[in-house]
VMD Tcl script that draws the C-alpha trace (Angstrom):
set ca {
  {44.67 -18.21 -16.69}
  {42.96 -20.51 -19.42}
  {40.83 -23.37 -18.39}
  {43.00 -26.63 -17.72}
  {43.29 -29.29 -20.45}
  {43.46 -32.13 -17.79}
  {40.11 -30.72 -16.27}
  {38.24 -30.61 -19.91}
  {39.59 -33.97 -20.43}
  {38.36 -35.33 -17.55}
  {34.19 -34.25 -18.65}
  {34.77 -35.19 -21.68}
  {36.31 -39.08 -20.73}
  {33.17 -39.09 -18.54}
  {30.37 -37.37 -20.71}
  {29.03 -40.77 -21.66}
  {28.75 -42.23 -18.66}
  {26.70 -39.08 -17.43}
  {24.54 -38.91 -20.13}
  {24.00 -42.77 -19.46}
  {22.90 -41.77 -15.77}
  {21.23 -38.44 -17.01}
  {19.16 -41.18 -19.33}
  {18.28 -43.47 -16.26}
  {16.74 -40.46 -14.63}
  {14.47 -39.43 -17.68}
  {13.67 -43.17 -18.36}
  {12.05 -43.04 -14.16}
  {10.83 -39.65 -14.05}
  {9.80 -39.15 -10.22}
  {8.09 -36.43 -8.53}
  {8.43 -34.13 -5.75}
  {9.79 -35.60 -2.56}
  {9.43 -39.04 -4.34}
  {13.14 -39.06 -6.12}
  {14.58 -42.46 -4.39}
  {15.38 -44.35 -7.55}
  {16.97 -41.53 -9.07}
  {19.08 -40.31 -5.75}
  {20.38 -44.24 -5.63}
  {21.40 -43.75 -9.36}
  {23.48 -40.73 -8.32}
  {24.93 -41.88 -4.96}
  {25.94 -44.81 -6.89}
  {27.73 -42.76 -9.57}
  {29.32 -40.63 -6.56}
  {30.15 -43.81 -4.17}
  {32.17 -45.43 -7.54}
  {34.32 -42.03 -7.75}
  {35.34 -42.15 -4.33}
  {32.53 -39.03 -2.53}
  {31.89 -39.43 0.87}
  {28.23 -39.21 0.49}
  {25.75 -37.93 3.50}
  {22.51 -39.39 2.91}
  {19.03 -37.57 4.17}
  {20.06 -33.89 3.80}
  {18.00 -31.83 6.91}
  {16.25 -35.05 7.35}
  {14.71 -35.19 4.03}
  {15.09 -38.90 2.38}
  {15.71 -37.70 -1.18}
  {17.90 -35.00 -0.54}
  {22.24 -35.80 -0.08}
  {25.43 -34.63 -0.33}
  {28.89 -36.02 -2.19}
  {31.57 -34.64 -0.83}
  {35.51 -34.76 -2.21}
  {38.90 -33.10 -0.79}
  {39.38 -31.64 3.13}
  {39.71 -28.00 4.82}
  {38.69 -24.55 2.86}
  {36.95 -23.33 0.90}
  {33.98 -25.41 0.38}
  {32.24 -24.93 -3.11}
  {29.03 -26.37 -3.65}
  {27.83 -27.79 -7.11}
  {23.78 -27.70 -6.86}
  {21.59 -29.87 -8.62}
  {18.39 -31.54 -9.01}
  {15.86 -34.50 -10.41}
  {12.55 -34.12 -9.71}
  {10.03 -34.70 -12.94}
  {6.37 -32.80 -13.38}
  {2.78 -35.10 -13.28}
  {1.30 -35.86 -16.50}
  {4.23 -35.09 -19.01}
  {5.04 -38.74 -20.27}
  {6.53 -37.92 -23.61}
  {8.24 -40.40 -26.18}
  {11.93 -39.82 -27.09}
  {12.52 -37.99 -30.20}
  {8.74 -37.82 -31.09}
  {8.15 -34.63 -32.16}
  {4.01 -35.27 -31.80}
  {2.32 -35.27 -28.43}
  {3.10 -39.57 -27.80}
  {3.02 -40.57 -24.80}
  {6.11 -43.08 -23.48}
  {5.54 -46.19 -23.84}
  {5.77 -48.31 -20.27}
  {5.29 -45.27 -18.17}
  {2.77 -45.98 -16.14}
  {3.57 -42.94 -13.85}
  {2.89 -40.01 -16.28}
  {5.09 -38.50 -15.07}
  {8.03 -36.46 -17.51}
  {11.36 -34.37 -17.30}
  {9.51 -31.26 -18.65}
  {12.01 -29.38 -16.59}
  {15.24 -31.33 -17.47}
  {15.93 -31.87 -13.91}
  {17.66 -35.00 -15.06}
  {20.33 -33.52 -17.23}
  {20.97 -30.67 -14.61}
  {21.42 -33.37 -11.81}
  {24.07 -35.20 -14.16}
  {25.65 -31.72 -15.37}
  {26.01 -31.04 -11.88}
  {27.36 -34.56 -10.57}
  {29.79 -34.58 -13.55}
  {31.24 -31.58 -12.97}
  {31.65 -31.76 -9.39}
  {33.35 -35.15 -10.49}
  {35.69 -33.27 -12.47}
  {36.84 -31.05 -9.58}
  {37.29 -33.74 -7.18}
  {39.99 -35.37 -9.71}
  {41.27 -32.24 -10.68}
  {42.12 -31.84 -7.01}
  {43.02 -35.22 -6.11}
  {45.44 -34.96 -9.30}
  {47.49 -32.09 -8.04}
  {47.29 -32.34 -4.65}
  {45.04 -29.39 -3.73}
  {43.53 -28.38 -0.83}
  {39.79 -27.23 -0.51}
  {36.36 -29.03 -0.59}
  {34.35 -29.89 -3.41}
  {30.55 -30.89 -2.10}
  {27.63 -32.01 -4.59}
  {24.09 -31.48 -3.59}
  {21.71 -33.27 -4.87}
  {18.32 -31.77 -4.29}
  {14.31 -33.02 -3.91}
  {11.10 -31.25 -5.14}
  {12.37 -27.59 -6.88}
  {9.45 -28.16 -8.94}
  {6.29 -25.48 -6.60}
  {7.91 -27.20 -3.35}
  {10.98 -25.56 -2.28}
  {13.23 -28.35 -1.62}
  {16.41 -26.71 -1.23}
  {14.59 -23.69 0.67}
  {14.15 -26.33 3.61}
  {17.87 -27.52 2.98}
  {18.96 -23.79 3.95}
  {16.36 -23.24 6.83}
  {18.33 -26.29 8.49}
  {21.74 -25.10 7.58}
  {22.88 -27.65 5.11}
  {24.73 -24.70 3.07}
  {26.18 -22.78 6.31}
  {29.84 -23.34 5.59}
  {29.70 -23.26 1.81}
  {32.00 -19.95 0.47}
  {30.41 -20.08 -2.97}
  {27.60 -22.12 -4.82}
  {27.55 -22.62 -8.62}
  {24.63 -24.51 -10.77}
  {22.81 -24.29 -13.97}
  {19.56 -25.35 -16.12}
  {19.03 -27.12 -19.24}
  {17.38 -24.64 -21.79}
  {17.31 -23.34 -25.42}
  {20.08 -20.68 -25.10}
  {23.93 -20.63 -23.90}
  {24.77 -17.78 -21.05}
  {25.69 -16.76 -17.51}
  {21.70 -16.17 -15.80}
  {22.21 -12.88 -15.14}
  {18.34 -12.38 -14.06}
  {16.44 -12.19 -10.88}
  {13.63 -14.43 -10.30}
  {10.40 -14.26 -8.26}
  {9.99 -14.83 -4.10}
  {6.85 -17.04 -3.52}
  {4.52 -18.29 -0.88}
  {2.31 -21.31 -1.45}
  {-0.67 -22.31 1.21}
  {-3.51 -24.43 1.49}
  {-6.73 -22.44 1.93}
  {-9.35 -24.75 3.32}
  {-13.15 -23.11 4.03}
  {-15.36 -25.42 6.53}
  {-19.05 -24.51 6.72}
  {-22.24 -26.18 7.84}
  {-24.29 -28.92 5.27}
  {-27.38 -28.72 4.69}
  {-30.36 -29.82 1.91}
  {-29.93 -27.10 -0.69}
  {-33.49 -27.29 -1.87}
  {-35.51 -28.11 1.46}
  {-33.73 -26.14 4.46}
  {-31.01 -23.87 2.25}
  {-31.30 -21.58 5.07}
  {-29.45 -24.15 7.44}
  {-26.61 -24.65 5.34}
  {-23.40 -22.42 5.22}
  {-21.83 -23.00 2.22}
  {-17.84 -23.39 2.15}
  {-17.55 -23.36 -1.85}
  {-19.55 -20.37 -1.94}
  {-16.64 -18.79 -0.17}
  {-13.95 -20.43 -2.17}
  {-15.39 -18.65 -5.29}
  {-15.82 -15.17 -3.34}
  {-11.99 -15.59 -2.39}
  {-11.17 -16.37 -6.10}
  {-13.36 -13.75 -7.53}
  {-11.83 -11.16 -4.90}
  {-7.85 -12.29 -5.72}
  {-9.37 -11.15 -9.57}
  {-10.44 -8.22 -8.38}
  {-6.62 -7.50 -6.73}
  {-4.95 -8.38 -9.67}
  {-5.59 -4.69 -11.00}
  {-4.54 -3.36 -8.00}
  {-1.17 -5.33 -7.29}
  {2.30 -4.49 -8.92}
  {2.39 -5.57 -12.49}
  {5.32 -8.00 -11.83}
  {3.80 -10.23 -9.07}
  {1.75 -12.98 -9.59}
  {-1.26 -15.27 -8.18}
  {-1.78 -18.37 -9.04}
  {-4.29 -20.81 -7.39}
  {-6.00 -24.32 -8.49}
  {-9.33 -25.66 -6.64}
  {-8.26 -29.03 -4.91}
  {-12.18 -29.78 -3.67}
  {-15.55 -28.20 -4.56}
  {-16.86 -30.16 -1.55}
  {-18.32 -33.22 -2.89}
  {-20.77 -33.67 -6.77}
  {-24.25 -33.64 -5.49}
  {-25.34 -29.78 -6.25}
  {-28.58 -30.07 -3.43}
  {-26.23 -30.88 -1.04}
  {-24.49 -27.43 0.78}
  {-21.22 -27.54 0.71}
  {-19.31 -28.04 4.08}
  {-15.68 -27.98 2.31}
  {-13.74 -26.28 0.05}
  {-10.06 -26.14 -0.61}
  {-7.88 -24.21 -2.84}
  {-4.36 -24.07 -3.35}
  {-2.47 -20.86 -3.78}
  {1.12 -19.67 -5.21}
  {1.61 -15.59 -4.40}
  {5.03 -14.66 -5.81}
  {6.65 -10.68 -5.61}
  {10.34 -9.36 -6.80}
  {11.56 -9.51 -3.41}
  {10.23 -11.76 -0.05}
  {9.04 -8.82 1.61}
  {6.81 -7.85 -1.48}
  {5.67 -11.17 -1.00}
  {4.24 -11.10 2.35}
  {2.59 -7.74 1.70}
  {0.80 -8.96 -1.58}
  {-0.30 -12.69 0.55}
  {-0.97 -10.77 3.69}
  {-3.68 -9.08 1.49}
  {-4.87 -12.43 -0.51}
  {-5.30 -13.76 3.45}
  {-7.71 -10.79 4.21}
  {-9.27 -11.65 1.31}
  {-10.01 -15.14 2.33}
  {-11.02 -14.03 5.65}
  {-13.58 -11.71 4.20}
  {-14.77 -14.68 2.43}
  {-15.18 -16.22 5.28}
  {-16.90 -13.96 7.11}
  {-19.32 -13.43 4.02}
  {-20.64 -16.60 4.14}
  {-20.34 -17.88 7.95}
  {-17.78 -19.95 7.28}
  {-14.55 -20.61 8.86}
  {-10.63 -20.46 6.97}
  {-7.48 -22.31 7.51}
  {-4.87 -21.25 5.69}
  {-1.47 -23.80 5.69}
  {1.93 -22.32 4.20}
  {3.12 -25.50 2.24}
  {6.38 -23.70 1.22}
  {8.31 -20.62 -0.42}
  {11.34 -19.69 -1.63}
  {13.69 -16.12 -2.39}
  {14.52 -14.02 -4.61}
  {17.72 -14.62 -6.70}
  {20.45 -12.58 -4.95}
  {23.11 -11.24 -8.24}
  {26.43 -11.56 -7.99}
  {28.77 -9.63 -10.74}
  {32.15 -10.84 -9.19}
  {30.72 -14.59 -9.72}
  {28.74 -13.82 -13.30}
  {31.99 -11.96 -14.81}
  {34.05 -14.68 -14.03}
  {31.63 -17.13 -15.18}
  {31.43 -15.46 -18.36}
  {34.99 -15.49 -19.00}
  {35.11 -19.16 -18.77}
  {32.23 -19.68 -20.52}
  {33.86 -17.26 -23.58}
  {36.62 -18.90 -23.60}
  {34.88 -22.16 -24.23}
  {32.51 -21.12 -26.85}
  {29.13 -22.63 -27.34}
  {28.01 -26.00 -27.41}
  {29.43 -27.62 -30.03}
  {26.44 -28.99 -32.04}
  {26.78 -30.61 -35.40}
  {24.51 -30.92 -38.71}
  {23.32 -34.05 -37.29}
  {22.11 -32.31 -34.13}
  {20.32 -29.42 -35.99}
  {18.68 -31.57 -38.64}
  {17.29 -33.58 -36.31}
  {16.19 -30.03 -33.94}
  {14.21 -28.68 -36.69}
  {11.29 -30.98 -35.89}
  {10.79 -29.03 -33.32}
  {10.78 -25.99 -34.29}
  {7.72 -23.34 -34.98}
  {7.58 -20.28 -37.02}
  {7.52 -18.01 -33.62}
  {10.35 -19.89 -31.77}
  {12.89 -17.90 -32.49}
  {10.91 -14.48 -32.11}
  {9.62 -15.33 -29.03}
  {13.03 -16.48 -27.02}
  {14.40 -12.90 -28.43}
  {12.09 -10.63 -27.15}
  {11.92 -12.45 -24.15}
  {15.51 -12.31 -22.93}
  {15.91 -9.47 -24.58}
  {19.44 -9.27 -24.79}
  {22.34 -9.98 -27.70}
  {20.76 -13.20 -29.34}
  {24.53 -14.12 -30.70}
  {24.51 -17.13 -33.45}
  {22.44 -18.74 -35.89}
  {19.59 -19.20 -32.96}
  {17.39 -20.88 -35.48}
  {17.23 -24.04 -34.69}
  {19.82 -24.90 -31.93}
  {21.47 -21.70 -30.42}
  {24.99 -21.85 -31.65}
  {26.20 -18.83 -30.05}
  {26.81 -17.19 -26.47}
  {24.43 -14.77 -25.14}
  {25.44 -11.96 -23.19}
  {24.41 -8.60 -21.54}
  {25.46 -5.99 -19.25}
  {23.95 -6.98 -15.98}
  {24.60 -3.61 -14.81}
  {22.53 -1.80 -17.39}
  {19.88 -4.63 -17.69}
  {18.63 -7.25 -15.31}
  {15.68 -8.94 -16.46}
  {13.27 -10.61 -13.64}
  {11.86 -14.16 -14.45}
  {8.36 -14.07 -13.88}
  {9.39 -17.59 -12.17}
  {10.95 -18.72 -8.85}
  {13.59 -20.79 -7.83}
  {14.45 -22.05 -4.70}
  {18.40 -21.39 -5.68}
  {17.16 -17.83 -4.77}
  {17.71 -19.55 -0.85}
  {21.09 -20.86 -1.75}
  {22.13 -17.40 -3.04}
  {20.95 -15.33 0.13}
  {23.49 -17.56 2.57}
  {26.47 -17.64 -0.08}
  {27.38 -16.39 -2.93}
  {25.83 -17.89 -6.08}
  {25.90 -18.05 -9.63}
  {24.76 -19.95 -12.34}
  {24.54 -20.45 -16.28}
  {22.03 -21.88 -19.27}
  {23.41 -23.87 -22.22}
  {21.52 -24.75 -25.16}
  {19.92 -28.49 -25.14}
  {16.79 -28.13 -27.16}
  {15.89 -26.31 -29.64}
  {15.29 -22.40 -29.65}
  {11.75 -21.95 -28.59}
  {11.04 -24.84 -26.15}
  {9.01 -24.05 -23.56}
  {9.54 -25.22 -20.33}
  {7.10 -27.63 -18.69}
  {5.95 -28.72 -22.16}
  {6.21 -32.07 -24.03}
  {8.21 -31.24 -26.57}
  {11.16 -30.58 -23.81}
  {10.57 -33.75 -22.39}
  {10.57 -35.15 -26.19}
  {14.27 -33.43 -26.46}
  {15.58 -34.58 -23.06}
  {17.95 -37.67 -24.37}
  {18.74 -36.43 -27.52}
  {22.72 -36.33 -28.28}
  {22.19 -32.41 -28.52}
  {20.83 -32.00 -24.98}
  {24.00 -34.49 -23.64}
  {25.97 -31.83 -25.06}
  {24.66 -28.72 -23.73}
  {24.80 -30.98 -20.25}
  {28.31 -32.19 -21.04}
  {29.16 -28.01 -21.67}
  {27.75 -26.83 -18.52}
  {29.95 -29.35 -16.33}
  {32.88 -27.75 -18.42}
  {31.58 -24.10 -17.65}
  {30.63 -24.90 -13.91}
  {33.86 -27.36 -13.22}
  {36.43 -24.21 -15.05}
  {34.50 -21.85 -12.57}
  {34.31 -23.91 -9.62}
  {38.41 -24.56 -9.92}
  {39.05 -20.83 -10.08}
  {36.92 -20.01 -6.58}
  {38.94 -23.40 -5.40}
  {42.50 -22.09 -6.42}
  {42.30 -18.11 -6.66}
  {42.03 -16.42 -3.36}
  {41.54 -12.92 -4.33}
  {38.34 -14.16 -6.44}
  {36.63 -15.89 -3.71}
  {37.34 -12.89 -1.29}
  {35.67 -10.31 -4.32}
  {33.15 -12.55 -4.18}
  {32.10 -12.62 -0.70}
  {32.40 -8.86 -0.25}
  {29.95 -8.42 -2.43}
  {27.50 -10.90 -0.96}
  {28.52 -9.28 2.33}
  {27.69 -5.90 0.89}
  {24.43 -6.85 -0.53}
  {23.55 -8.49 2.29}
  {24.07 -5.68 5.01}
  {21.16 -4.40 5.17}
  {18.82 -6.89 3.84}
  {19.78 -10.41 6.12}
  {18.38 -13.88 4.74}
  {14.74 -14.03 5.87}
  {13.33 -17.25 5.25}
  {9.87 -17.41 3.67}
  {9.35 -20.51 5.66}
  {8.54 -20.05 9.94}
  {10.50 -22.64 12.08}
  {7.25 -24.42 12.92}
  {7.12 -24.95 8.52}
  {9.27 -28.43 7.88}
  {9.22 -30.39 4.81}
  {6.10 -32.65 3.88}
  {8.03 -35.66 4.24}
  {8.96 -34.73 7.78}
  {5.81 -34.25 8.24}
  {4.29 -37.59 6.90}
  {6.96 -39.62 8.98}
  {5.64 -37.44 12.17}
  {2.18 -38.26 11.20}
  {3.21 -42.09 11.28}
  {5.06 -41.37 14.59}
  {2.20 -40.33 15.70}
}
mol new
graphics top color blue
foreach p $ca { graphics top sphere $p radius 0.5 }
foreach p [lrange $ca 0 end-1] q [lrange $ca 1 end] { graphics top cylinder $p $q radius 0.2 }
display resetview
C-alpha cells in the first residue's frame, strides 16, 4: 500500500505554517527546562487544530502532550525544543556572527526547533487523516524539555507518561536522509562536590585540607582509567568551582561535573561505580570528604527491524528531500574540503547521491550485518525500552555540519532545512498511519520489543528518589 495522497497533501498545505513556528522557536532559542515561550508556540499551533493538550507532563512545566482521535492503538510522535548556551548564530551567515538582539546566547545548534515542528506537523497530519476517514486509534504528540545532557524525556518515562503508547516514532534534523538504524550510548551525569578544611596556605598549610587538591587527583585518576575502560565508553567532566581565586587561601570546595556513558546501562554503572571509587580515593587522599549527586541519565537505543523496514519503505518510496539549485548554491557556503569525507567514513554505510553539498540521496544499510553505535546518547533510548521505537534523519544542512556548532545554527531557517523538516513529517506521518491502520504490523512490532525485552526489562538509570530539577526547585520553594 503506497502512501496516501490526501495525507502528503495535508504536510505539504501546512509546511509553511510549520516552518513559520519552527522559525519562532530558533528566533527564542531557550535552554534546558527553560522552554515556556516555545511550548506556548506549540500548544497554540496544537489548540488551533483541535488536540486536546495535557499541560505539565510528570509534573514538569515545559513538558505536554497533544492528543487527537479515541481508543487503540496509541502512537506517539516525539519531539523536542530545547537550544545549547553560547551558540547565538546569524541566519545565513556563513562566518562565526553572532545574532543580532539575542541577548540570551543561546542557539539551535541541535535543531531542536525544526524536530519539534517536524514532529507537531506530522502528528497534525495523522489527526486529519483520521478525522477525514473516520478512523479509530489515538494519535498523541509529545513535546519534550531539556534532551540536550539532561534527560528530559528519561523523567517523562520514570513517571509513566509513555505506559500505554503501542509504538513511538521521531526523528533529527541532520546532513543525511535515512532510517537511524544505530545504537547510541547509556549515560550517567553527577555532581561531585569535595569539602575540606581552609586554611592560610603560606602560614599554617598544615591546617588546611585542601578540596581542589582532590578534584585534580579524581581528574588525573579518571585519565589514568581511560586506558583501562572499553574503547567505546566515554568520560566527560567540566570543573564547576576551583574553590574561590586567592591561591594562599586552602581550598575548602571543589566541584566537578561528570557525564560516564557505556553501550548498554549496565556497562554504565560498572564504568561510574569505578569513577565513584575513584573520587572516594581522592577523598581519602587528601582528608577530604565527597558528595556525589546523580543529576540524570538516559538508555541505550533499543533497535527495532519490524519498525526500521517499514520505515524504510516509506521513506523509499518518497525519495529524498527534494532540494533545488537554489538550495545547493546557497549550501556551498558551508561547505569544507573534508565535509564530505568525514560524514562517509563516519556512517559508514551506502552514501547514495551527489552528497556534496546537500545529500540528495537515501542512505541505507543492512542493520543486520552492521549497526553502528553513536558515541552519543539520547534520552529516546528511554522511550524505546517501554515501546517500540523508531526513528529517521533527513538532510537540512549541508553534508558535513557538525552538530552543536554555529554553522548548524547558521543553517537552521534556511528554505533547505524547512524541507528536510517538511520530509520527515511526510516519512514519520506515512509510518505512523500504517502502525494506526495495519494490525499485523503493529503486532510484528511488539513481538519483537517483547522478545528483546525478555530478558533484559527497562531499568531506569534514574533511582525513584532522582526527579527532575524543576521539581526540585519548586520543592526547594515549598520548602
Amino acid at each position: 500500500m503506497s502512501v496516501d495522497p490526501q495525507l502528503l497533501g495535508t504536510i505539504d498545505e501546512l509546511g509553511p505554517q510549520y516552518a513559520v513556528l519552527s522559525d519562532a522557536i530558533w528566533d527564542n532559542p531557550e535552554l534546558r527546562w527553560e522552554e515556556h515561550a516555545s511550548v506556548d508556540a506549540q500548544i497554540a499551533a496544537a489548540e488551533a487544530e483541535g488536540f486536546v493538550v495535557t499541560r505539565s507532563v510528570a509534573g514538569i512545566p515545559t513538558a505536554f502532550s497533544a492528543e487527537a482521535g479515541s481508543g487503540k492503538p496509541v502512537i506517539a510522535i516525539v519531539g523536542e525544543y530545547d537550544a545549547l548556551a553560547g551558540l547565538s548564530q546569524k541566519s545565513g551567515s556563513a562566518v562565526p556572527e553572532p545574532e543580532p538582539g539575542n541577548e540570551s546566547g543561546n542557539g539551535q545548534g541541535c535543531g531542536h526547533h525544526l524536530l519539534g515542528g517536524g514532529s507537531l506537523l506530522a502528528a497534525t497530519a495523522v489527526k486529519r487523516y483520521l478525522d477525514a476517514n473516520g478512523l479509530p486509534g489515538t494519535v498523541r504528540y509529545y513535546g519534550c524539555p531539556a534532551e540536550e545532557a539532561a534527560a528530559g524525556k528519561t523523567f517523562m518515562v520514570k513517571e509513566g507518561a509513555f505506559d500505554d503508547v503501542d509504538a513511538a516514532v521521531s526523528w533529527h534534523p541532520g546532513d543525511t536522509t535515512t532510517v537511524q538504524r544505530i545504537r547510541t550510548l547509556a549515560y550517567v551525569q553527577a555532581y561531585v562536590r569535595f569539602t575540606g578544611i581552609a586554611a592560610h596556605a603560606g602560614v599554617s598549610p598544615e591546617r588546611g585540607r585542601s578540596a581542589l587538591d582532590a578534584l585534580e587527583l579524581m581528574n588525573v585518576g579518571t585519565n589514568f582509567l581511560r586506558e583501562h575502560m572499553p574503547s567505546d565508553c566515554r568520560i566527560h567532566y567540566a570543573i564547576l568551582d576551583t574553590g574561590g581565586r586567592s591561591p594562599n587561601v586552602v581550598q575548602a570546595s571543589a566541584e566537578a561535573y561528570y557525564l560516564v556513558r557505556s553501550p548498554d546501562v549496565a556497562g554504565m554503572r560498572e564504568l561510574f561505580a569505578r569513577v565513584t571509587k575513584i573520587a572516594e580515593g581522592a577523598a581519602l587522599m587528601t582528608e577530604t570528604t565527597v558528595e556525589i549527586e546523580i543529576d540524570g541519565g538516559c538508555s541505550d537505543i533499543l533497535p527495532n527491524v519490524v519498525l526500521e523496514d517499514s520505515m524504510q519503505e516509506r521513506l523509499r518510496e518518497l525519495g529524498p528531500v527534494p532540494f533545488d539549485g537554489t538550495d545547493l548554491a546557497t549550501a556551498e557556503a558551508f561547505v569544507t574540503k573534508t565535509a564530505s569525507g568525514r560524514t562517509a567514513s563516519t556512517l559508514g554505510g551506502e552514501f547514495e547521491g551527489d552528497g556534496s553539498v546537500l545529500h540528495t540521496g537515501i542512505l541505507t544499510f543492512d542493520a543486520r550485518s552492521l549497526r553502528p553505535t553513536m558515541t552519543g546518547s539520547s534520552d529516546l533510548g528511554d522511550v524505546s525500552w517501554v515501546t517500540p521505537f523508531v526513528q529517521c534523519a533527513t538532510a537540512c544542512v549541508c553534508v558535513g555540519t557538525a552538530a552543536h556548532s554555529w554553522q548548524m545554527v547558521a543553517q537552521g531557517k534556511l528554505p533547505a532545512a524547512h524541507k528536510g523538516m517538511i520530509h520527515a513529517a511526510k516519512i514519520m506521518a506515512s509510518t505512523a498511519v500504517d502502525l494506526l491502520t495495519d494490525a499485523e504490523l503493529l503486532a510484528s512490532a511488539r513481538k519483537e520489543f517483547s522478545t528483546r525485552t525478555a530478558q533484559t526489562p527497562y531499568d531506569s538509570t534514574l533511582s525513584d528518589e532522582i526527579v527532575a530539577p524543576p521539581l526540585r526547585d519548586i520543592a526547594a520553594v515549598a520548602q
